[in-house]
SERO-4910 file (N, C-alpha, C, O; in steps of 0.05 Angstrom, whole numbers):
BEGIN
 pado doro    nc1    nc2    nc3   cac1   cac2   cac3    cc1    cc2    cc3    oc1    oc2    oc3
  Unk    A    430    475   -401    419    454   -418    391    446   -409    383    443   -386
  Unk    A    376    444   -433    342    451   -421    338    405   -416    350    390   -431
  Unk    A    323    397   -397    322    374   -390    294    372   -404    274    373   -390
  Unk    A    291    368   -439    268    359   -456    258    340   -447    267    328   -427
  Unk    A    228    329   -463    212    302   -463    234    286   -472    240    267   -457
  Unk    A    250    289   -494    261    269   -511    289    258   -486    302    236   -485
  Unk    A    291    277   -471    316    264   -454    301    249   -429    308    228   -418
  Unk    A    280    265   -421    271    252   -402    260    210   -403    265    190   -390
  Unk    A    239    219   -434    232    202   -441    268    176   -441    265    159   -424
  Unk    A    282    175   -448    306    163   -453    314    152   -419    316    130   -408
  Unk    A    315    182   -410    323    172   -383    303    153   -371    315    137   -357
  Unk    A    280    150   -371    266    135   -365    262    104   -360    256     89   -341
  Unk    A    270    103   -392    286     78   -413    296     63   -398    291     40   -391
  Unk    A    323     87   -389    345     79   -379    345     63   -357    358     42   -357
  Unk    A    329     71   -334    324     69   -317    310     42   -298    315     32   -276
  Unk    A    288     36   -322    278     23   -320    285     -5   -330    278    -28   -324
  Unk    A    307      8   -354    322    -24   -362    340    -40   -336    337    -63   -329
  Unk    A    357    -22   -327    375    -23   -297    361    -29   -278    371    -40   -259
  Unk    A    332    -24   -280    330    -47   -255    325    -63   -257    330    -77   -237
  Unk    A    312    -78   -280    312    -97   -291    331   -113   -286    330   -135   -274
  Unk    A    354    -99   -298    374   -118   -311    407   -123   -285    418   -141   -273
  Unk    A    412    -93   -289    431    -87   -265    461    -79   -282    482    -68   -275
  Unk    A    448    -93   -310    469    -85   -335    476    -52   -336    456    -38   -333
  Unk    A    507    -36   -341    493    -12   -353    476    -15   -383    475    -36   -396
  Unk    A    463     17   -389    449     10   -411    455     26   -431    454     50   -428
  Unk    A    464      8   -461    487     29   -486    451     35   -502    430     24   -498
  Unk    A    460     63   -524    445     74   -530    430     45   -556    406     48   -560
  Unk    A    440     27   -569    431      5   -586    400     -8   -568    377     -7   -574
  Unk    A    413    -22   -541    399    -25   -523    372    -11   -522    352    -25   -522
  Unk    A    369     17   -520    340     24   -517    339     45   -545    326     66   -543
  Unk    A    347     41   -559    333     42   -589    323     19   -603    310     21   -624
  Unk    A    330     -7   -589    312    -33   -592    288    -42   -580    267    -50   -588
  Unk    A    300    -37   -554    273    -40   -535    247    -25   -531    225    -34   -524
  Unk    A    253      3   -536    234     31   -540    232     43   -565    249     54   -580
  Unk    A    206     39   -567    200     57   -592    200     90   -593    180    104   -596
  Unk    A    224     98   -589    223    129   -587    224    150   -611    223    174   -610
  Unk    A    228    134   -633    226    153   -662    257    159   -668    266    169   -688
  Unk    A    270    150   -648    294    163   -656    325    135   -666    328    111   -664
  Unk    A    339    154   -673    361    127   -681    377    129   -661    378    150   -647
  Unk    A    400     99   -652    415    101   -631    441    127   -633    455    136   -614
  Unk    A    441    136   -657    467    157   -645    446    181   -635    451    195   -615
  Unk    A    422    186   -651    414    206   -632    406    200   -599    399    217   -583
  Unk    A    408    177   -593    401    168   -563    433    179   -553    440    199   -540
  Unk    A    446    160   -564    475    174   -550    493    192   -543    513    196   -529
  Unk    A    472    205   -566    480    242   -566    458    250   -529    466    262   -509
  Unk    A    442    243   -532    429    253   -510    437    238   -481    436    248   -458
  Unk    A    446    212   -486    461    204   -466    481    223   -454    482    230   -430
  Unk    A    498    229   -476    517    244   -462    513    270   -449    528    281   -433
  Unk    A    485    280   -460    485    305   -452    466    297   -422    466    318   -409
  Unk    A    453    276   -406    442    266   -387    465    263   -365    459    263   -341
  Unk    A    494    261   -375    518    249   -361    526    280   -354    528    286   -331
  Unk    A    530    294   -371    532    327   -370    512    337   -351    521    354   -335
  Unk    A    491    332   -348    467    347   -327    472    324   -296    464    329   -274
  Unk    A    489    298   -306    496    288   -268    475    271   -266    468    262   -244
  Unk    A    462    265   -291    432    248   -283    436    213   -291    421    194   -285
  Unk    A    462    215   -309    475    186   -318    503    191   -317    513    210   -328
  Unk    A    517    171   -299    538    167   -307    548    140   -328    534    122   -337
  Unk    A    581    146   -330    586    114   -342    604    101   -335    627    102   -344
  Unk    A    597     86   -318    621     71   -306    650     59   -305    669     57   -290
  Unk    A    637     50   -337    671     52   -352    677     63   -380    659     69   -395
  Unk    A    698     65   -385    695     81   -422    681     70   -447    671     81   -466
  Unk    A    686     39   -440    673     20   -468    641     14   -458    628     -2   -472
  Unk    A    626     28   -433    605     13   -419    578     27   -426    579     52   -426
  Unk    A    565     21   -430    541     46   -430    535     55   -396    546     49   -375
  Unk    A    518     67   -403    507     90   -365    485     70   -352    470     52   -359
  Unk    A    494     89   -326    471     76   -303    473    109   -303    486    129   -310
  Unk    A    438     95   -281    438    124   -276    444    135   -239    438    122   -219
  Unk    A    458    162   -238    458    175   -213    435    170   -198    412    164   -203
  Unk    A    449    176   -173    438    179   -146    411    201   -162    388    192   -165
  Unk    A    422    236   -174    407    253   -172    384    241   -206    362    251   -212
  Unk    A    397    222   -217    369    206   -238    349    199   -219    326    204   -216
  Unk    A    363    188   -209    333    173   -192    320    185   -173    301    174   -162
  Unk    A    329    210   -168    324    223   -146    293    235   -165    269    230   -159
  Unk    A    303    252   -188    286    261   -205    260    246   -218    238    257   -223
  Unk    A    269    215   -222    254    199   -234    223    189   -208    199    183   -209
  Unk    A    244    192   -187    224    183   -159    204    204   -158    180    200   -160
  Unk    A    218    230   -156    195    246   -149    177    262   -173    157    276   -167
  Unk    A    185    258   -201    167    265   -213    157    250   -240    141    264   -252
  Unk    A    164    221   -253    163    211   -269    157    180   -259    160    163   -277
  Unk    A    149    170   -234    151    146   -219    117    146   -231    101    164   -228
  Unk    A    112    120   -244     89    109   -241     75     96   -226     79     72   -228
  Unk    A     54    105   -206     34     88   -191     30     55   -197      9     50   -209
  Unk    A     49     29   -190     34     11   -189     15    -12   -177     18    -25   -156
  Unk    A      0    -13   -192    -21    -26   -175    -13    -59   -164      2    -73   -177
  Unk    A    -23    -67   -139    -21    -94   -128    -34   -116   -146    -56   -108   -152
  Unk    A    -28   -142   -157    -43   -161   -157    -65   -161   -137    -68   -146   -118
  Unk    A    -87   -190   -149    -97   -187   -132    -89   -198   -107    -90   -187    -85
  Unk    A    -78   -228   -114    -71   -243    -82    -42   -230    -80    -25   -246    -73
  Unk    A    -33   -205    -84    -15   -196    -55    -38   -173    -44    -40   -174    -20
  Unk    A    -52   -157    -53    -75   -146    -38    -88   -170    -18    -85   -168      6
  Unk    A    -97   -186    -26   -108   -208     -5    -93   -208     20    -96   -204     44
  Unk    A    -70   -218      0    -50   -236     24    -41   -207     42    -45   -209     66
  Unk    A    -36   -196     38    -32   -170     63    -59   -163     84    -62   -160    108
  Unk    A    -74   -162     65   -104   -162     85   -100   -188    111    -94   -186    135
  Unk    A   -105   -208     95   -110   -226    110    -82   -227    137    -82   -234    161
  Unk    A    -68   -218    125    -42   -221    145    -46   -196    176    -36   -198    198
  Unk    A    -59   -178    167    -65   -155    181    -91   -168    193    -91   -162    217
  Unk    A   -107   -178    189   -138   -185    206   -131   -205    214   -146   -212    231
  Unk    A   -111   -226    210   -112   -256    223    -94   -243    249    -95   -258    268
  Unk    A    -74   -213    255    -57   -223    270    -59   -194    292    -42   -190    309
  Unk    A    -82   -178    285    -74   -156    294    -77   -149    323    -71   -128    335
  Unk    A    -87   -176    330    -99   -180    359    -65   -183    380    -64   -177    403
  Unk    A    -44   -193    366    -30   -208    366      7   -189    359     24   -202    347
  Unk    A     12   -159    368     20   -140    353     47   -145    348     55   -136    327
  Unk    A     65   -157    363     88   -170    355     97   -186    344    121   -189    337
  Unk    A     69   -206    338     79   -224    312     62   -215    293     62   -228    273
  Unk    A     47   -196    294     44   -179    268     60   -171    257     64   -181    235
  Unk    A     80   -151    267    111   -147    258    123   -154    251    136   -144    233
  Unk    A    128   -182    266    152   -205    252    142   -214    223    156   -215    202
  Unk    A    114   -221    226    110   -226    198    104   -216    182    102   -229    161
  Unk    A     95   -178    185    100   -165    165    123   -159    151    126   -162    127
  Unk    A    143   -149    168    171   -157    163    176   -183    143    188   -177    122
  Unk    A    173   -196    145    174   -234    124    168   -233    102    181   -238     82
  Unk    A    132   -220    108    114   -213     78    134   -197     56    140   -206     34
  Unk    A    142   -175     67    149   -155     53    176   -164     34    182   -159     11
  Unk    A    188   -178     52    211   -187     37    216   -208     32    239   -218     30
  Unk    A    189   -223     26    184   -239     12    174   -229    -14    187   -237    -33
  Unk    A    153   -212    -19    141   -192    -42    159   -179    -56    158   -176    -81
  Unk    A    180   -169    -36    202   -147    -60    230   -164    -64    246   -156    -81
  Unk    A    234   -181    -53    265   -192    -50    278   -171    -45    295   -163    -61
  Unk    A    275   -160    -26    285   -131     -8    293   -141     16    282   -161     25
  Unk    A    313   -127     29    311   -136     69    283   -112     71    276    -93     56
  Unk    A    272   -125     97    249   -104    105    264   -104    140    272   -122    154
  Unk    A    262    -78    144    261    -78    177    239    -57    188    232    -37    175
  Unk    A    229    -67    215    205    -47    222    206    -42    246    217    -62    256
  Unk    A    203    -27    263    197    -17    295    187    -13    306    187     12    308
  Unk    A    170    -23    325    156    -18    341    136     -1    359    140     -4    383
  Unk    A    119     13    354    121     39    371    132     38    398    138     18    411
  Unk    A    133     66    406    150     70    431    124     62    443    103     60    432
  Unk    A    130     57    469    111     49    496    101     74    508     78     81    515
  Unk    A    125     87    507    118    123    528    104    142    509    100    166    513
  Unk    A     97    126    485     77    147    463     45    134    482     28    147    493
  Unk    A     46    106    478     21     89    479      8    104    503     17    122    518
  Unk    A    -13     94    503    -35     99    540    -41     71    536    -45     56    517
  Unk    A    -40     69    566    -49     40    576    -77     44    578    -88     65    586
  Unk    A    -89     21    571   -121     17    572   -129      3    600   -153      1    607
  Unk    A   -113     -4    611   -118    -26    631    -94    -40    648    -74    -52    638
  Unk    A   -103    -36    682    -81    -50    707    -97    -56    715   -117    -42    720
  Unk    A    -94    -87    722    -98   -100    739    -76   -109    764    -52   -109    756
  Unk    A    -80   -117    790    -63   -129    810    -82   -147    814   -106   -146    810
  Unk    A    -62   -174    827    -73   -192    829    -41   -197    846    -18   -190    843
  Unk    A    -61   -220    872    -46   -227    900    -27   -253    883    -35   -269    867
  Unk    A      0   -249    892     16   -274    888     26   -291    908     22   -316    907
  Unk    A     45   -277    933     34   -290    952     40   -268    980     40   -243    976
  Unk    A     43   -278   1001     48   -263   1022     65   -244   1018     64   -233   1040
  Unk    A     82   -231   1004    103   -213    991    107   -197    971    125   -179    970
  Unk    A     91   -202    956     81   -196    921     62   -204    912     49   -224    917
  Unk    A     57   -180    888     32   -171    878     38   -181    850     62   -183    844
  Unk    A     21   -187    834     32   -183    801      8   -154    785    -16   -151    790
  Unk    A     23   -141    768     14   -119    762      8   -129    730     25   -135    714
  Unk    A    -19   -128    725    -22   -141    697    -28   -118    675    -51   -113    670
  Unk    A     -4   -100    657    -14    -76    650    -17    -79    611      2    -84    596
  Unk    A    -41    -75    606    -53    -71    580    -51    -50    568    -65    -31    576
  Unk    A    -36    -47    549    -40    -20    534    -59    -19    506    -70    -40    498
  Unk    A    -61     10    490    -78      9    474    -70     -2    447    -85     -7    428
  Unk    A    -40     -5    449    -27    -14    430    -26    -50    427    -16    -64    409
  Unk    A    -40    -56    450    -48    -87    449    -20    -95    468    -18   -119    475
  Unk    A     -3    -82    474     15    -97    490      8   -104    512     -7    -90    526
  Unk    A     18   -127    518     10   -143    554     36   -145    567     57   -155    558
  Unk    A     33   -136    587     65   -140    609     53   -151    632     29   -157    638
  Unk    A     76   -153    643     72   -171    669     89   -163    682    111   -166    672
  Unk    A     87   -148    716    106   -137    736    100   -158    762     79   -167    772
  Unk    A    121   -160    766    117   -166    799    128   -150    823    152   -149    830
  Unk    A    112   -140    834    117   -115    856    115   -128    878     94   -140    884
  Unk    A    139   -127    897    151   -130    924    125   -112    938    118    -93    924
  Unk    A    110   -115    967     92   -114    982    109   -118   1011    128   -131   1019
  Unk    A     93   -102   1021    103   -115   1063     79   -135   1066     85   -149   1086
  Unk    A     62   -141   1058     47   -160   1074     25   -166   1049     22   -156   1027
  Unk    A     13   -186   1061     -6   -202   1042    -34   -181   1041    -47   -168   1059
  Unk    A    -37   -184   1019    -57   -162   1012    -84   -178    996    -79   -191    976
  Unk    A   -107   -176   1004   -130   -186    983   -140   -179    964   -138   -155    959
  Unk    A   -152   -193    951   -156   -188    920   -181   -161    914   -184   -154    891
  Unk    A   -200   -148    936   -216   -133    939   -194   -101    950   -195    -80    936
  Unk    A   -181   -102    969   -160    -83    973   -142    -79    943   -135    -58    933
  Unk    A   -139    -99    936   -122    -87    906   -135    -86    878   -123    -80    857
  Unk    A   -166    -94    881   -182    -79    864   -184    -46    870   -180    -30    852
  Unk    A   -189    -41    892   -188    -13    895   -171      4    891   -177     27    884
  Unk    A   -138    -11    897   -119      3    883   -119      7    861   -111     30    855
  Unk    A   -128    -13    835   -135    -14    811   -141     10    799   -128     25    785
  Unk    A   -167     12    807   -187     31    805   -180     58    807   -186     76    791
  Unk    A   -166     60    827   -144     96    825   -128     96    806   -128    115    791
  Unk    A   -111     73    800    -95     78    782   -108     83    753   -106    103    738
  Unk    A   -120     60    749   -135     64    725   -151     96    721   -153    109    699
  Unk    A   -160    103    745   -180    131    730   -164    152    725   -173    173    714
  Unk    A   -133    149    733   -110    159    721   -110    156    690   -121    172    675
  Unk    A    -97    136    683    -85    133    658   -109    119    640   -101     99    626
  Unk    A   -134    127    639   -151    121    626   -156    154    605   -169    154    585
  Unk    A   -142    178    616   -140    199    605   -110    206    598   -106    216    576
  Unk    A    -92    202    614    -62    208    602    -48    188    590    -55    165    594
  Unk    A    -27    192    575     -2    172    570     10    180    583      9    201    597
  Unk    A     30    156    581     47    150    600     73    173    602     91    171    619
  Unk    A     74    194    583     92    214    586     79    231    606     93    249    614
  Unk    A     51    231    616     42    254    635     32    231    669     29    238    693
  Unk    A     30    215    661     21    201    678     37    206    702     20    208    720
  Unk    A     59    208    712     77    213    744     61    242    748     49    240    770
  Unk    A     56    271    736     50    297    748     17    280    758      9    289    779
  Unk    A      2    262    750    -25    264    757    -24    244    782    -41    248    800
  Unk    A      0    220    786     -6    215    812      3    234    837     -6    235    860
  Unk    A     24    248    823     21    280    848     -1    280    861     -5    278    885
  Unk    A    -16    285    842    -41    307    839    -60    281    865    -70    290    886
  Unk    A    -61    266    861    -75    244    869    -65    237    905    -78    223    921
  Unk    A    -44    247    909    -42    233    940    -61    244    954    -72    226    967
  Unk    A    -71    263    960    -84    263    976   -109    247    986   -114    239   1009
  Unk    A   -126    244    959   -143    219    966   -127    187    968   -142    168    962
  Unk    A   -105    182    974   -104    150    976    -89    152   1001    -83    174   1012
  Unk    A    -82    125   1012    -64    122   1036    -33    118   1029    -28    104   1010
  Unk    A    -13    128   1042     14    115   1043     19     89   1032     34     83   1013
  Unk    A      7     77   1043     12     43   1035      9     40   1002     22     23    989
  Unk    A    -11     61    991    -28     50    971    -15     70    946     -8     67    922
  Unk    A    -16     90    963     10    110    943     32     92    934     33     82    911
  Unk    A     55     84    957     81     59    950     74     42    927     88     42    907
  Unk    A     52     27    929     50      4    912     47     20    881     59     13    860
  Unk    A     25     45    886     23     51    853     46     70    849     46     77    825
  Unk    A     64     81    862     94     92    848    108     61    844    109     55    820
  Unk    A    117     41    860    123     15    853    113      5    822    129     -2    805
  Unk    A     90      5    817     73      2    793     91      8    772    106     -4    757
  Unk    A     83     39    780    100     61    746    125     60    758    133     82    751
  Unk    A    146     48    773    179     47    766    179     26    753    198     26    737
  Unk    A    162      2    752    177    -19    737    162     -8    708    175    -18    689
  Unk    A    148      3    700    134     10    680    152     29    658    160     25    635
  Unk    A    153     46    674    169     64    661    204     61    661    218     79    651
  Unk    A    215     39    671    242     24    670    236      9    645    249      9    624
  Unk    A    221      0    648    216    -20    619    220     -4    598    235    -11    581
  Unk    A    204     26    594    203     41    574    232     45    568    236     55    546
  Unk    A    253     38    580    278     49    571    289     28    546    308     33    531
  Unk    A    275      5    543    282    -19    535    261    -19    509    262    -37    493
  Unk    A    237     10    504    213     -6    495    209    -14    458    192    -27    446
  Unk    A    230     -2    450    230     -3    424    237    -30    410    261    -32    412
  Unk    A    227    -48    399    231    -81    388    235    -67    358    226    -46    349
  Unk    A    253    -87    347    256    -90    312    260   -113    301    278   -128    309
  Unk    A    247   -116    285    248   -147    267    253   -137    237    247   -116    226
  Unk    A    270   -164    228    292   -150    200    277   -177    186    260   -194    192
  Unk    A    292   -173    165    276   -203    142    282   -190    123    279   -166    118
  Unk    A    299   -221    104    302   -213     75    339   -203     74    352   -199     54
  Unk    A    347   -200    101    371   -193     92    393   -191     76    408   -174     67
  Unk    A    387   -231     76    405   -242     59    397   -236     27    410   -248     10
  Unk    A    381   -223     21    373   -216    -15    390   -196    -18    397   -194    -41
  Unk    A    400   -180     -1    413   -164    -14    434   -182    -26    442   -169    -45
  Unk    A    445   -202    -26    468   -215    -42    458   -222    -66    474   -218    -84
  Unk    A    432   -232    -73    423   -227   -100    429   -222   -119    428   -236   -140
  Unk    A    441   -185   -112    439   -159   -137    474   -170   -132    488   -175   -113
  Unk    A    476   -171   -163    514   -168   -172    531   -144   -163    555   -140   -167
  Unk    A    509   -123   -144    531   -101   -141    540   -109   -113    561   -101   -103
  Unk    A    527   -122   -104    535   -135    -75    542   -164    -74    536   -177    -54
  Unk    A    560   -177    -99    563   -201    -93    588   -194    -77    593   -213    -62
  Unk    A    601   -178    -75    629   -175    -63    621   -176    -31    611   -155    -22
  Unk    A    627   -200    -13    610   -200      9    633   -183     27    627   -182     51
  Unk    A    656   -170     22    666   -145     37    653   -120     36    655   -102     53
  Unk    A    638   -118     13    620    -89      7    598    -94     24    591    -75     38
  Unk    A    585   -119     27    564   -117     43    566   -134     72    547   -143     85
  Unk    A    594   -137     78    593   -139    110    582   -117    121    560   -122    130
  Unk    A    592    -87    126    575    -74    140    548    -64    139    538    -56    160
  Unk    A    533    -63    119    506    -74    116    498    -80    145    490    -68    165
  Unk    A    508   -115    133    490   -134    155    492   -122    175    474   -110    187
  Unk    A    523   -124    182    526   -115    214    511    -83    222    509    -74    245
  Unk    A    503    -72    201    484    -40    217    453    -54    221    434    -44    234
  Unk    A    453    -77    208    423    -85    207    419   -104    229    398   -117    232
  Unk    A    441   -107    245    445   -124    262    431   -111    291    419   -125    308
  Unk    A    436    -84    292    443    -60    316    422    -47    319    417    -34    298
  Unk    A    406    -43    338    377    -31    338    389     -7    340    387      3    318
  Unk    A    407     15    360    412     37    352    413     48    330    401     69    326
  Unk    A    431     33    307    432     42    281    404     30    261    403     40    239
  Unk    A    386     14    266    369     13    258    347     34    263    329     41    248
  Unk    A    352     42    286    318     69    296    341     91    280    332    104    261
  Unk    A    363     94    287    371    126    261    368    115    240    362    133    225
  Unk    A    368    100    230    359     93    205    336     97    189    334    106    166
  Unk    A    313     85    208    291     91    205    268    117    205    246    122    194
  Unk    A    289    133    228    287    158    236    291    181    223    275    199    225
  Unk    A    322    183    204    328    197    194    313    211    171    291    203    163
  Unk    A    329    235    159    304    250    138    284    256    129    276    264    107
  Unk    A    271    250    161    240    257    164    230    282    161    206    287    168
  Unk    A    248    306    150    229    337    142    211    328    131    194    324    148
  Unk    A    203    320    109    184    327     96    157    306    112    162    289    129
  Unk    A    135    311    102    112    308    120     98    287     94     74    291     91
  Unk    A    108    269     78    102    257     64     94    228     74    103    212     92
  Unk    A     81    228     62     72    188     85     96    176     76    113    173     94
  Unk    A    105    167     50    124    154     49    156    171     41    158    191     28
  Unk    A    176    156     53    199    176     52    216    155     26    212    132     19
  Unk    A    234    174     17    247    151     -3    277    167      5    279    191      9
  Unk    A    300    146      5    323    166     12    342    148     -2    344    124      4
  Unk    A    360    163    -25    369    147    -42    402    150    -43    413    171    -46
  Unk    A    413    128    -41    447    130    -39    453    149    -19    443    152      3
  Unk    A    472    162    -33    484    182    -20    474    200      0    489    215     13
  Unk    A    447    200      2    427    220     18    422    199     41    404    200     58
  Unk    A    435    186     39    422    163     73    454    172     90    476    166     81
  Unk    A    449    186    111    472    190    129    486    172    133    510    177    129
  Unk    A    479    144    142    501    127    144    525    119    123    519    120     99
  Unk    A    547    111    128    569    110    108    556     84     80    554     85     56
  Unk    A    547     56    105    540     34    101    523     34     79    525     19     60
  Unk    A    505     55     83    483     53     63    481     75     41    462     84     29
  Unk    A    504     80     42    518    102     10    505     83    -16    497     98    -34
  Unk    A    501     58    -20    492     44    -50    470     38    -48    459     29    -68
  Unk    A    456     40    -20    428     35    -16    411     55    -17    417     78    -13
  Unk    A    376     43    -25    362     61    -25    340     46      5    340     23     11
  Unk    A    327     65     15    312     61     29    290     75     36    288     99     42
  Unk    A    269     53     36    236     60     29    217     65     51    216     42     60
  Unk    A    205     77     64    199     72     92    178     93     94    176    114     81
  Unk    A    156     78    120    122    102    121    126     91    156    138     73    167
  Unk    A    112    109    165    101    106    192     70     96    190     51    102    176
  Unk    A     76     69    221     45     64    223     32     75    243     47     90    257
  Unk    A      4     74    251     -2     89    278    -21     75    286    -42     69    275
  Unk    A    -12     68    313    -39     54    330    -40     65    356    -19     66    369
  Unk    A    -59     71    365    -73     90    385    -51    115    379    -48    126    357
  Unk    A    -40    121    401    -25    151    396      3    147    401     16    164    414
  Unk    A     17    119    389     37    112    379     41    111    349     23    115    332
  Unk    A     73    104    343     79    104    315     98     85    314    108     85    336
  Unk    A    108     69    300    122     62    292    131     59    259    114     68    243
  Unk    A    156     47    247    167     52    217    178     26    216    192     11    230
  Unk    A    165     26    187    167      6    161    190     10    140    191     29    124
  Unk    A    208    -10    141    226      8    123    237    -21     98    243    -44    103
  Unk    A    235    -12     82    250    -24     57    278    -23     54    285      0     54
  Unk    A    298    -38     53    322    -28     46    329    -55     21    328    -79     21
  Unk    A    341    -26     -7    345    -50    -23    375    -34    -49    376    -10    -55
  Unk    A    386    -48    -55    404    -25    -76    389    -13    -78    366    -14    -71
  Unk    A    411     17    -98    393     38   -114    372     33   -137    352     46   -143
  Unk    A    380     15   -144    368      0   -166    344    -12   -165    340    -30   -181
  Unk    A    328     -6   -149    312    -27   -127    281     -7   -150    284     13   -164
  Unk    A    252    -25   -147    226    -26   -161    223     -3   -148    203     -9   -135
  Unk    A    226     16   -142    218     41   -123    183     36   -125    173     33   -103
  Unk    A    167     34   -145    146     27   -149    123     12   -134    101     16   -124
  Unk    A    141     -7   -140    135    -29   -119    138    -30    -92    121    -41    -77
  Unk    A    153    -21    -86    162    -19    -47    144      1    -36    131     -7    -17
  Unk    A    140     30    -47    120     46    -55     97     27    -47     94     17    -24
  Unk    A     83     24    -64     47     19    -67     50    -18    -40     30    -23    -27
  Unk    A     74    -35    -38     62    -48    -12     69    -35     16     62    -49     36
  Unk    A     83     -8     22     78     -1     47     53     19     49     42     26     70
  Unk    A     46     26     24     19     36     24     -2     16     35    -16     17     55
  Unk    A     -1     -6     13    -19    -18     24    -28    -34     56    -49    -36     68
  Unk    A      4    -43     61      9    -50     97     -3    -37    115    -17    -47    132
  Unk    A      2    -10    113     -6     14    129    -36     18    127    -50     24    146
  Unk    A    -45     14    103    -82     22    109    -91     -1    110   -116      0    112
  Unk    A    -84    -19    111    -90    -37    124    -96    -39    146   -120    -43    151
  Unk    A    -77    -37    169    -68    -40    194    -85    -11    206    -93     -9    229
  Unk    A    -89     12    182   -105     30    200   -130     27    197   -145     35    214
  Unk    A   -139     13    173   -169     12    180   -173    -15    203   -192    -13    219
  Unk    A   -158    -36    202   -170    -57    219   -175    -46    250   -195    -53    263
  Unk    A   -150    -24    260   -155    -13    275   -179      2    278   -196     -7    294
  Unk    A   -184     20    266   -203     37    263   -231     15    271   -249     24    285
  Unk    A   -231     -3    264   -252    -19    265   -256    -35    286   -275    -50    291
  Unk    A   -230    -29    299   -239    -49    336   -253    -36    356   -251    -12    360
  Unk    A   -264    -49    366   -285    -41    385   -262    -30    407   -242    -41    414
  Unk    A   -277      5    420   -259     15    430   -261      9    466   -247     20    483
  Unk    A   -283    -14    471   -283    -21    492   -256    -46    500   -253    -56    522
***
């Protein structure tokens, strides 16, 4: 069965009425609403033959169709219209990205907010890893006769704070110098190569001074085991949509949105294709949980980290829309970058 303009065009209809509405949609319905030239039995002749190709089903016998997982699958990747932002949500994303970028964790939290505030979507997002980042900058500084504090900057804007155990009181000119080795280290590697180069390095330092900078990178790289953050927002919209008023259908939802494990596979998953934005619809999301969900999601990148943006909303969800604001989030966040001074 050949998939014409005239069915496509319909399926379209269809499509677009349901998310709208959440109603299914009978062929009267969009021979009112669309001017397609045609009369409703010829719509419903082609309905049925759309239900025959797996691209509409019908839920019940007296109901008109929604459409399949594989409609929308089709509709996403080759019939989805580009739409454009207002102007004040273009603003308001800008401004949210330059007021906070100094600031990278509550950038997150509140991009996370924005977003699901804009789509009535949950939004969840992640962090980049730490052991992607390179640190820009260690400082030590004397705390007291016993300990040092290790002040380490990365390029990703994160600030930590270690405190490293010492045999004896050390001055603030002796642990500039320590500094200074360490740093002409990891001013060229990340932190995934950084242990083979202090190898490489004992020979020019002393015992004492070696301890303190392996001391350094164990609490550093212990942290990394911990380094991935996620902030969720909007959750509660999914109760919204009538297909989730049944709050047993969407107890497990929450609770996967609860769980950073199942949130990074989440976010992670179905990444073949090399597309900035991923779209993964029903049935195609591995988890059981998110069989009726669709989920929208791009990677961001700052220095030579990444982290992911993700949408999660029914199938039924503006694909459009979720689309063009993680577009816009993302070039955002990469040009403001792009634009900081790399001192």
């Amino acid at each position: 069965m050949i998939l014409n303009d005239r069915k496509i065009k319909i399926l379209e209809a269809l499509i677009k009425d349901y998310i709208e509405t959440g109603e299914p949609i009978g062929s009267r319905t969009i021979a009112k609403k669309y001017d397609l030239g045609i009369s409703s039995a010829t719509i419903r002749n082609e309905l049925s033959d759309l239900e025959e190709l797996g691209l509409v089903i019908q839920p019940h016998v007296s109901a008109g169709r929604i459409p399949s997982d594989k409609g929308y699958r089709l509709y996403v990747d080759n019939f989805m219209e580009h739409r454009n932002l207002t102007e004040e949500e273009t603003k308001f994303l800008q401004d949210l990205v330059v007021n906070n970028i100094n600031h990278m964790d509550y950038l997150m939290e509140q991009t996370a907010r924005a977003l699901a505030t804009l789509t009535n979507y949950a939004t969840v997002i992640t962090t980049p890893k730490i052991e992607q980042d390179k640190i820009k900058h260690i400082q030590l500084v004397p705390l007291d006769n016993a300990s040092i504090i290790a002040v380490v900057v990365t390029e990703n804007k994160n600030i930590k704070n270690y405190i490293i155990p010492v045999n004896r009181e050390l001055d603030m000119q002796y642990l500039l110098n320590i500094a200074n080795n360490i740093n002409d280290i990891i001013n060229t590697y990340s932190l995934e190569e950084i242990k083979k180069q202090i190898e490489n390095k004992k020979e020019n330092i002393t015992s004492e001074e070696e301890e303190i900078i392996n001391k350094v990178f164990e609490q550093i790289f212990a942290d990394c085991k911990e380094e991935i953050k996620f902030y969720t927002s909007g959750i509660n919209n999914i109760l919204d949509f009538k297909e989730f008023s049944n709050i047993e259908k969407v107890k497990p939802i929450f609770q996967s949105l609860e769980e950073k494990d199942m949130i990074i596979d989440i976010l992670n998953s179905n990444n073949e294709n090399n597309t900035s934005i991923q779209i993964s619809i029903g049935g195609e999301n591995m988890a059981e949980e998110f069989k009726d969900c669709s989920i929208v999601k791009t990677e961001y990148k700052i220095a030579n980290a990444t982290g992911t943006i993700g949408i999660i909303a029914p199938t039924r969800m503006d694909y459009a829309k979720a689309v063009s604001l993680l577009d816009e989030i993302v070039k955002n966040i990469n040009n403001v970058i792009k634009g900081l001074p790399s001192g």
